[in-house]
ZAVEXLUM-254979 format. One record per residue (C-alpha): residue number from 0; x, y, z. Coordinates in steps of 0.2 Angstrom, whole numbers, padded with zeros to 4 digits. Example, Ala and Ser with C-alpha at 12.3 -4.5 7.8 and 13.67 -1.06 7.14 Angstrom:
BEGIN
> 0, 0062, -0022, 0039
> 1, 0068, -0005, 0036
***
This chain:
BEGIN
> 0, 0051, -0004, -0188
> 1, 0057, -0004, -0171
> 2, 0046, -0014, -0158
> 3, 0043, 0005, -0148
> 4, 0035, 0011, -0166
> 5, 0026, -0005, -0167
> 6, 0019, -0002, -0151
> 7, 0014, 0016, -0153
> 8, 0006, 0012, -0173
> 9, -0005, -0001, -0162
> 10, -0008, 0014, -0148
> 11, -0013, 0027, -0162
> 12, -0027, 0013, -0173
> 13, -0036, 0008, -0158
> 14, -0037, 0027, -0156
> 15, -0043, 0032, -0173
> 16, -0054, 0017, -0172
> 17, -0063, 0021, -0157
> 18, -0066, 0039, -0164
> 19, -0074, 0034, -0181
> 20, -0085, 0022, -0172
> 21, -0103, 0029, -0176
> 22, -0103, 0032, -0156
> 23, -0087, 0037, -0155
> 24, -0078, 0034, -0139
> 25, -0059, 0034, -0132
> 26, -0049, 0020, -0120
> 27, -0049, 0026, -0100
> 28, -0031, 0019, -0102
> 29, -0028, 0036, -0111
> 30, -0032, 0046, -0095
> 31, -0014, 0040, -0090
> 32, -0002, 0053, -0097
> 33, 0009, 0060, -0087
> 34, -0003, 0075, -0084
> 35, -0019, 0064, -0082
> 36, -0010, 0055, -0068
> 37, -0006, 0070, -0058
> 38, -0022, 0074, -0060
> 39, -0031, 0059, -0057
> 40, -0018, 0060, -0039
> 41, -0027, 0076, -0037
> 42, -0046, 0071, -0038
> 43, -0042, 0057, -0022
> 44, -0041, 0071, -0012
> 45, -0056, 0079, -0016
> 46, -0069, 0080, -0005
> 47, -0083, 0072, -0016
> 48, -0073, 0058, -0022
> 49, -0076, 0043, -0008
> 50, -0066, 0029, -0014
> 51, -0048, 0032, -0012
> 52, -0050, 0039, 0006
> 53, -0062, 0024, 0009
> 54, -0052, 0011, 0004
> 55, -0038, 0018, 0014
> 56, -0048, 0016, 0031
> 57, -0053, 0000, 0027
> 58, -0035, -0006, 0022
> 59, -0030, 0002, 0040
> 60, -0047, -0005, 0050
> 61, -0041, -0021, 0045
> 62, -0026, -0023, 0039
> 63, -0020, -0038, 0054
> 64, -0035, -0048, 0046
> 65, -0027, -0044, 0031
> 66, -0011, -0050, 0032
> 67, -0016, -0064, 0040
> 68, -0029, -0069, 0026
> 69, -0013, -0068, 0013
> 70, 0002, -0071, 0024
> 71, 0019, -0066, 0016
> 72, 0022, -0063, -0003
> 73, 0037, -0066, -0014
> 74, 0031, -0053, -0026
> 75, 0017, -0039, -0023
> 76, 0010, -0033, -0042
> 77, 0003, -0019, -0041
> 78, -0010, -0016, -0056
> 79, -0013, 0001, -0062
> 80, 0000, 0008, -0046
> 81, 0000, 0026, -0049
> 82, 0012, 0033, -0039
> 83, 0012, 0017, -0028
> 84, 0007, 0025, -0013
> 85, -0006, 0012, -0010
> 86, 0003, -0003, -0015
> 87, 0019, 0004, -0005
> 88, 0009, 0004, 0010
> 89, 0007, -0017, 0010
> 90, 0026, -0018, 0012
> 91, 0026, -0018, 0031
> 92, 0012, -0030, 0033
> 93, 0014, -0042, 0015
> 94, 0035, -0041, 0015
> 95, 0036, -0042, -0001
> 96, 0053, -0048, -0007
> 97, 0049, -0041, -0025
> 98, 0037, -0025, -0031
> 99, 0033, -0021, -0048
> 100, 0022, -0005, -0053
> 101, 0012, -0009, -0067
> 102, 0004, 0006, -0076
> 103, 0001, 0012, -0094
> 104, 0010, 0027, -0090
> 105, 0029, 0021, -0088
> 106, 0038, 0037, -0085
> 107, 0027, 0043, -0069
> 108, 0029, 0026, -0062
> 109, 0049, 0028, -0061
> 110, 0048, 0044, -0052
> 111, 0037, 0036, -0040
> 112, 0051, 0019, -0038
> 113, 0064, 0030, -0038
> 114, 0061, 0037, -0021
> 115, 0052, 0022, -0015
> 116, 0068, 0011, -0018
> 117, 0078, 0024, -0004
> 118, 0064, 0020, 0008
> 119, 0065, 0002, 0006
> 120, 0082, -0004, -0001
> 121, 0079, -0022, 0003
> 122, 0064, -0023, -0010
> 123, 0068, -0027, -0026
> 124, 0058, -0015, -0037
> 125, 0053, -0013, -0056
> 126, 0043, -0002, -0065
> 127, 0033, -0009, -0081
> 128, 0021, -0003, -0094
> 129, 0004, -0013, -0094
> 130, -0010, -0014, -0102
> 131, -0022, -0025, -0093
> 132, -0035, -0025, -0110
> 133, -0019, -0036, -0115
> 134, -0016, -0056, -0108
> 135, -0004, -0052, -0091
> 136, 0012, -0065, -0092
> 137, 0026, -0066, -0080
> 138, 0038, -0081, -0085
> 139, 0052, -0077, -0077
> 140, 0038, -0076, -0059
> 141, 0035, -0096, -0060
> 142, 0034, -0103, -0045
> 143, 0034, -0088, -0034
> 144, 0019, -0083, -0021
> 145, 0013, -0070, -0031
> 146, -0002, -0056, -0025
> 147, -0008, -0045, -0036
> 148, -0017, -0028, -0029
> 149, -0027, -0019, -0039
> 150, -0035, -0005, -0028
> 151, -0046, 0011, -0030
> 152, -0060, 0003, -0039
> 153, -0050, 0003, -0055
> 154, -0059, -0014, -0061
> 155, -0076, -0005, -0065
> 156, -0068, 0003, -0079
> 157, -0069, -0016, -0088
> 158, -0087, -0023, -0090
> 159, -0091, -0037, -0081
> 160, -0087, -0048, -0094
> 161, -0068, -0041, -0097
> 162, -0066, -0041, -0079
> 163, -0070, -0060, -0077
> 164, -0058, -0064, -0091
> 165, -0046, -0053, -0082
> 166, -0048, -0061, -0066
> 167, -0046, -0078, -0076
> 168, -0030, -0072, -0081
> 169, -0025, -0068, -0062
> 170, -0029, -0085, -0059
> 171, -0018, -0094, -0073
> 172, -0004, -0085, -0068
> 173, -0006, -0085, -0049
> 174, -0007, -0106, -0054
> 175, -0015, -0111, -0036
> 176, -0003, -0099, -0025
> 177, -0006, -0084, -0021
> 178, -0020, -0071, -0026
> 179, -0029, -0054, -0027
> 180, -0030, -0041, -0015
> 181, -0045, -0028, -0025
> 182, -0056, -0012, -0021
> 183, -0072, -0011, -0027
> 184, -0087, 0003, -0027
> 185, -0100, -0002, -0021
> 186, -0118, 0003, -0028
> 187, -0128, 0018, -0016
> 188, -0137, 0034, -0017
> 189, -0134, 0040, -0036
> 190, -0133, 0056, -0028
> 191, -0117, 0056, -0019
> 192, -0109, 0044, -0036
> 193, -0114, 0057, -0048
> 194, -0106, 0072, -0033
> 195, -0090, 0060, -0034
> 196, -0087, 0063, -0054
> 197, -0093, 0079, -0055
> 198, -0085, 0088, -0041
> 199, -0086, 0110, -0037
> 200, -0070, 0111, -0043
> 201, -0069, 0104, -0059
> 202, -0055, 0090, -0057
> 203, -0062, 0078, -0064
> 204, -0068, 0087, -0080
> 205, -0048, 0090, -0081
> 206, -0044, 0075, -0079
> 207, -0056, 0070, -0093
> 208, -0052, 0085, -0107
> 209, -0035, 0081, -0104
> 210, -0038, 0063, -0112
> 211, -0040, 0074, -0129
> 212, -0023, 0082, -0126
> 213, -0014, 0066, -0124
> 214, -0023, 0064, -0140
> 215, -0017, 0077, -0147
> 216, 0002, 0070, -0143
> 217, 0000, 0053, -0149
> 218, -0011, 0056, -0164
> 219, -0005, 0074, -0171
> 220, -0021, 0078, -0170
> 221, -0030, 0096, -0167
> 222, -0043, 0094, -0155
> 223, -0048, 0113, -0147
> 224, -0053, 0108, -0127
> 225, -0063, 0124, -0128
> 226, -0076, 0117, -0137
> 227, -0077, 0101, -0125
> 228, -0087, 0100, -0110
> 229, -0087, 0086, -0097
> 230, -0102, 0074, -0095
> 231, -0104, 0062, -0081
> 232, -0122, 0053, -0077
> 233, -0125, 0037, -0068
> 234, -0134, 0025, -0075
> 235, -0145, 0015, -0065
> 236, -0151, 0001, -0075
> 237, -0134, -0003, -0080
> 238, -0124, 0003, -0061
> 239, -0112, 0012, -0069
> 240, -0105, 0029, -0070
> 241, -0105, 0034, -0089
> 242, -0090, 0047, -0091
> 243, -0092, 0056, -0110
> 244, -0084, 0074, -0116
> 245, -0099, 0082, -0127
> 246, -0094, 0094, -0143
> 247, -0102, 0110, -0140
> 248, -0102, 0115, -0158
> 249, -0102, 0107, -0176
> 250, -0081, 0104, -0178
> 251, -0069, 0095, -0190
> 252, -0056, 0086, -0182
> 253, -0039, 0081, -0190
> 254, -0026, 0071, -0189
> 255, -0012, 0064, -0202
> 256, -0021, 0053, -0215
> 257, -0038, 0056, -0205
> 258, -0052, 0066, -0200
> 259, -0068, 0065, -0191
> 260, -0084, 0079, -0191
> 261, -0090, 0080, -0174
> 262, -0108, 0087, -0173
> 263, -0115, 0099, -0159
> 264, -0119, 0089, -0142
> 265, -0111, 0074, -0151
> 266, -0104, 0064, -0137
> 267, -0086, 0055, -0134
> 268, -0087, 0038, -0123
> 269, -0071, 0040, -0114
> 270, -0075, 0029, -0097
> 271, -0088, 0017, -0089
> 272, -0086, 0017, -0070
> 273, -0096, 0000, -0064
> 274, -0101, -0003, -0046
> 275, -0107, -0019, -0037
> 276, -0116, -0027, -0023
> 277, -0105, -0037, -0013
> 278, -0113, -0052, -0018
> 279, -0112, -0050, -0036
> 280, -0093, -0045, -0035
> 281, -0090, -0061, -0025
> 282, -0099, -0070, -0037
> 283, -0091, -0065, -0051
> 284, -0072, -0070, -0041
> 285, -0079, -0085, -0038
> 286, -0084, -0087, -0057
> 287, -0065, -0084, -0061
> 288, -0059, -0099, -0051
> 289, -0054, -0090, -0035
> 290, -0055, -0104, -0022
> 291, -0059, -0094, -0008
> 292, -0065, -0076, -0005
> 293, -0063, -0065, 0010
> 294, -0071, -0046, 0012
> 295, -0072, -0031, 0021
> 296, -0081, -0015, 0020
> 297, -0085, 0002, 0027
> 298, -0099, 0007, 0040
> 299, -0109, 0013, 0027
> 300, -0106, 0000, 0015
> 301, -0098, 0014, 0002
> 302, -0082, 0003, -0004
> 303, -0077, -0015, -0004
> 304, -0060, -0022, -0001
> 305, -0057, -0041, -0005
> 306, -0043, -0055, -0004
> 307, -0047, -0068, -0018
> 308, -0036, -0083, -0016
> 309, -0029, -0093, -0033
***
């Protein structure tokens, strides 16, 4: 078996496990298709959802403090890049001599590199498939500054303890140079959160079915999307937006050598969403074994952007 089959067998049983779990729930990772990540391009520019636009006017209100927080770079890593938009918009200020795009979904990061590397021929660039629920190493990076930017508040999609042993892991590899440029949401009126993943035009409930389509592909499987409905909520007690897809009638379904019975209103898990105070996000890089930490935030204290130095 090839080590691309290997990969997928693994894909395809944390998949199955997940939905036979007696509360059944699904990876966020799996959002990431190629689909999902058009999508997901799609909901930034939506009205109700704060963060991306956010971010960006901190990134731009600040971005000599920035720079002059991380200096210069030998290589910019860019965790969960998307269509590298965000991390491409570092270059001028960072120079990176290297970027690489990290994503789960491979092929939607080439397209993006693939024009970037016209715009910015002196950049070396790479695209690579990663799973940050997996330990991050970069042996052939040793001994170069390395920054890693992980924008758009994609850290609340890890509980605080899995984001802690993922900042651990930033640490080890950053090995005292270096460190992590990050975009976190910060907690406020549940109002406007719950407005932001349940917008008028139905995005995000896309975004979300279309998890069961990439399902679908991966699994052989036979979910009906027509008898899923979105469901997002935010719970307070534990700040975090909850993100399910809820059957809407009793359903069997399949897939090769498995099944599962879905009862009506039964709920899929497919995303958490945390938020912070800016003080318990700190505290928490700090807790990694960041030696220094440095943050800036919006007027309204929506969003939080922060340099954590290795």
């Amino acid at each position: 078996m090839s080590q691309q089959q290997l990969s997928d067998q693994n894909l395809s049983n944390e998949i199955i496990e997940g939905l036979l779990q007696e509360k059944p729930s699904i990876s966020p990772k799996f959002f990431y298709d190629e689909i999902g990540s058009h999508l997901f391009e799609a909901i930034t520019f939506l009205e109700e959802y704060y963060p991306t636009r956010t971010e960006k006017q901190i990134i731009a209100q600040y971005s000599k403090e920035i720079s002059a927080t991380i200096g210069t770079c030998d290589v910019l890593l860019d965790l969960g890049a998307g269509n590298c938009q965000k991390g491409s918009a570092l270059f001028p200020a960072l120079k990176p001599k290297e970027y690489r795009a990290l994503d789960i979904s491979k092929e939607f990061l080439e397209k993006a590199i693939s024009g970037l590397q016209k715009e910015f021929p002196q950049i070396v660039m790479q695209a690579q498939t990663c799973d940050l629920q997996n330990e991050l190493t970069f042996p052939d990076l040793v001994g170069r500054k390395k920054i890693f930017f992980y924008p758009g508040s994609s850290i609340g999609n890890f509980d605080p303890s899995a984001a802690l042993k993922l900042f651990q892991n930033i640490v080890q590899v950053c090995a005292g140079d270096g460190g992590l440029l990050i975009g976190v949401d910060l907690i406020k009126d549940p109002e406007v959160l719950n407005h932001a993943y349940n917008d008028m035009l139905g995005i995000t409930a896309a975004f979300n079915k279309n998890i069961l389509l990439h399902l679908n592909r991966l699994l052989k499987a036979n979910f009906d999307l027509k008898y899923w409905e979105h469901s997002a909520v935010f719970n307070e007690q534990s700040a975090r937006i909850e993100m399910y897809l809820r059957s809407m009638r009793r359903q069997l379904v399949s897939w090769p050598g498995g099944e599962k019975h879905f009862e009506m209103n039964e709920l899929i898990h497919t995303e958490n969403s945390y938020k912070y105070t800016q003080a318990t996000f700190e505290d928490l890089l700090v807790s990694a074994g960041f030696k220094t930490v440095r943050s800036w935030t919006d007027p309204q204290s929506y969003f939080l952007v922060t340099y954590a130095a290795a």
